[in-house]
C-alpha positions, 0 to 999 in steps of 0.5 A: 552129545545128545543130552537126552534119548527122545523115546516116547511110548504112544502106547502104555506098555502091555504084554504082547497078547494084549498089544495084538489084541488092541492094535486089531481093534485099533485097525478095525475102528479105521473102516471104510465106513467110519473114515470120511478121508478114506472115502473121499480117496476111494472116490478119487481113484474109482473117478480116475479108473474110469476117467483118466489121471488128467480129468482126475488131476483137473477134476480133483485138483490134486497132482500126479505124484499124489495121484498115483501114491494113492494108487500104489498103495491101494493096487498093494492089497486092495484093501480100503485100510491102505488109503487110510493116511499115515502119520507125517511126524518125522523120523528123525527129530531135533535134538539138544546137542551140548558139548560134553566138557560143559556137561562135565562142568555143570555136573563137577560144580553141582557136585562140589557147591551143591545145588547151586542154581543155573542162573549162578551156574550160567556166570561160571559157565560163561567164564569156562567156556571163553577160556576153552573158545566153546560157545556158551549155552543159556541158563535155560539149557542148563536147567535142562541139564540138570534136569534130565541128567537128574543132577541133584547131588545135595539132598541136605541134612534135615532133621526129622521133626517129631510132631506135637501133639501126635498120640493114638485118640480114643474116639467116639462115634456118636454122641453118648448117652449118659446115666451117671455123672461124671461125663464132662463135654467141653467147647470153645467160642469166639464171639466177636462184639463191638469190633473186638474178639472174645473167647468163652471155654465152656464145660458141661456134665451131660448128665446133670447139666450143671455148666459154666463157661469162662471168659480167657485172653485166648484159646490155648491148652494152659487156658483151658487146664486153667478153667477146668482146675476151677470147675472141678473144685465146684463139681461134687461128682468125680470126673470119669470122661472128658469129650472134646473136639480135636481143636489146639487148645484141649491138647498139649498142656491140658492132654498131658495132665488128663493123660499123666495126672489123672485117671480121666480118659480124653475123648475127642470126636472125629473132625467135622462131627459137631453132631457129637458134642450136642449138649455142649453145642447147644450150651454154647448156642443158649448162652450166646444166644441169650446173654452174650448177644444181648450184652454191650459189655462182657 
C-alpha cells in the first residue's frame, strides 16, 4: 500500500478567474521573442522546409524522430508557442510501498506505549516481521511512517505553569518631570574590579536629588526590598512613585509589597529605553566614574 499520495500543487490554489488570467500571462511571458529554445526550432524547421530532413539531420546534427516531433507539433496550429519544450518529469513517479500489517503494528505500538522511537520500534519490528516471513523495512522508513501518517497518539499531560512575575505594568514613556518630592527611580550596577564581580542598588529622588547606593551580595528582589526599607527611614518625604527598569531583582519580593503593602505605585519603563531613567542613569555613571573606578578596594 502506498504510504503517502505524491500531489504536489505547482500553483498556490486560486479561483478559477484568477487561474485563467494567470496561466494566459504565464503562455504569453513564453513568446518567440523571449524563448531562445524556441528559436533555435523555429531555425531548424525553416533549414529543413528548404532543405530536406537529410541536410538538416547533418547540418543540425539532430535525428529524424526528433525532426519530425518537431514538425508535427509546429504543422498542429502553426503557432510558434507549440515548439516551446514541454516538461519531461514522469507521470508516474516512485512510491514507498509498505505492507499494511507493518503499518498496522508501528500504528498499534505507537498507540499502547506511546511515542516510542523508531530506532526502539525498529528492534520489535524486526522480530514481527521474522515471525510472519515479511521483509523488514529500516528505521528511516518507520520515521516516515510515522510521520506522514501523523502517528503521535501521547500528547502528555503537562501542567500548565502560571508565570512569575506576570501582571499588567504601569509604564511611562518619557522620562518624567518632577516638581514635588517623592518620586523615587531606582537602578542597578554590576561593576567588575580586580577580577571580582560587584553589584550597587542605587536610589534616587528626581526632584531633590538626595541619592544613595548599596553594596549587595547579588541582585535579587529581597536585596532590593532590603535597601529600600533603609532609604526610606532616612528619606523626610513620602514616597508617591517608584520608577524602574523591568529587570528580576524590582519584582517578586520587592513588587508584592509596593503592591500589597504600600499605597506606592511601580512604574517601570519599556525595555531597552534607558533614556527614561536619565537621573538615575547618571547617578549610576557620577559614582562610578568618580568613586567606584578610583577605588582598589570597596
Amino acid at each position: 500500500m502506498s504510504d503517502f499520495h505524491r500531489v504536489r500543487y505547482l500553483l498556490p490554489k486560486m479561483k478559477k478567474g484568477d487561474y485563467i488570467a494567470y496561466m494566459k500571462l504565464y503562455n504569453n511571458s513564453f513568446s518567440f521573442d523571449l524563448c531562445d529554445v524556441v528559436k533555435y526550432r523555429y531555425h531548424i524547421l525553416t533549414f529543413y522546409y528548404q532543405y530536406g530532413y537529410k541536410a538538416t539531420c547533418q547540418a543540425f546534427k539532430i535525428s529524424k524522430s526528433t525532426l519530425y516531433l518537431w514538425k508535427k507539433k509546429y504543422e498542429g496550429n502553426h503557432k510558434l508557442n507549440s515548439l516551446i519544450p514541454k516538461s519531461t518529469r514522469p507521470k508516474t513517479t516512485r512510491r514507498m510501498i509498505t505492507d499494511p500489517q507493518i503499518v498496522e503494528f508501528i500504528k498499534a505500538v505507537r498507540l499502547e506505549y506511546g511515542s516510542i522511537s523508531k530506532y526502539k520500534l525498529k528492534v520489535f519490528l524486526d522480530e514481527y516481521c521474522h515471525r510472519l516471513n515479511l521483509k523488514p523495512i529500516s528505521f528511516t522508513t518507520i520515521g516516515k511512517i510515522i510521520k506522514r501518517r501523523h502517528y503521535f497518539f501521547d500528547k502528555g499531560n503537562y501542567l500548565k505553569v502560571k508565570r512569575k512575575n506576570h501582571f499588567k505594568r504601569k509604564r511611562v514613556k518619557k522620562c518624567p518631570k518632577i516638581k514635588v518630592p517623592g518620586y523615587i527611580e531606582i537602578d542597578s550596577i554590576t561593576l567588575y574590579l580586580n577580577g571580582e564581580k560587584h553589584y550597587f542598588n542605587c536610589f534616587i529622588d528626581i526632584f531633590t536629588k538626595y541619592a544613595k547606593a548599596y553594596k549587595v551580595k547579588s541582585l535579587s528582589s529581597i536585596n532590593t526590598y532590603n535597601c529600600f526599607k533603609d532609604f526610606i527611614k532616612n528619606y523626610t518625604y513620602p514616597i508617591h512613585s517608584i520608577q524602574t527598569d523591568n529587570g528580576s531583582e524590582f519584582l517578586s519580593r520587592f513588587h508584592k509589597y509596593l503592591e500589597e503593602e504600600t499605597k506606592i505605585d511601580h512604574i517601570f519603563i519599556y525595555p531597552r529605553s534607558p533614556k527614561i531613567n536619565a537621573y538615575i542613569e547618571r547617578f549610576n555613571r557620577t559614582i562610578q566614574e568618580e568613586f567606584l573606578e578610583r577605588n582598589d578596594k570597596i
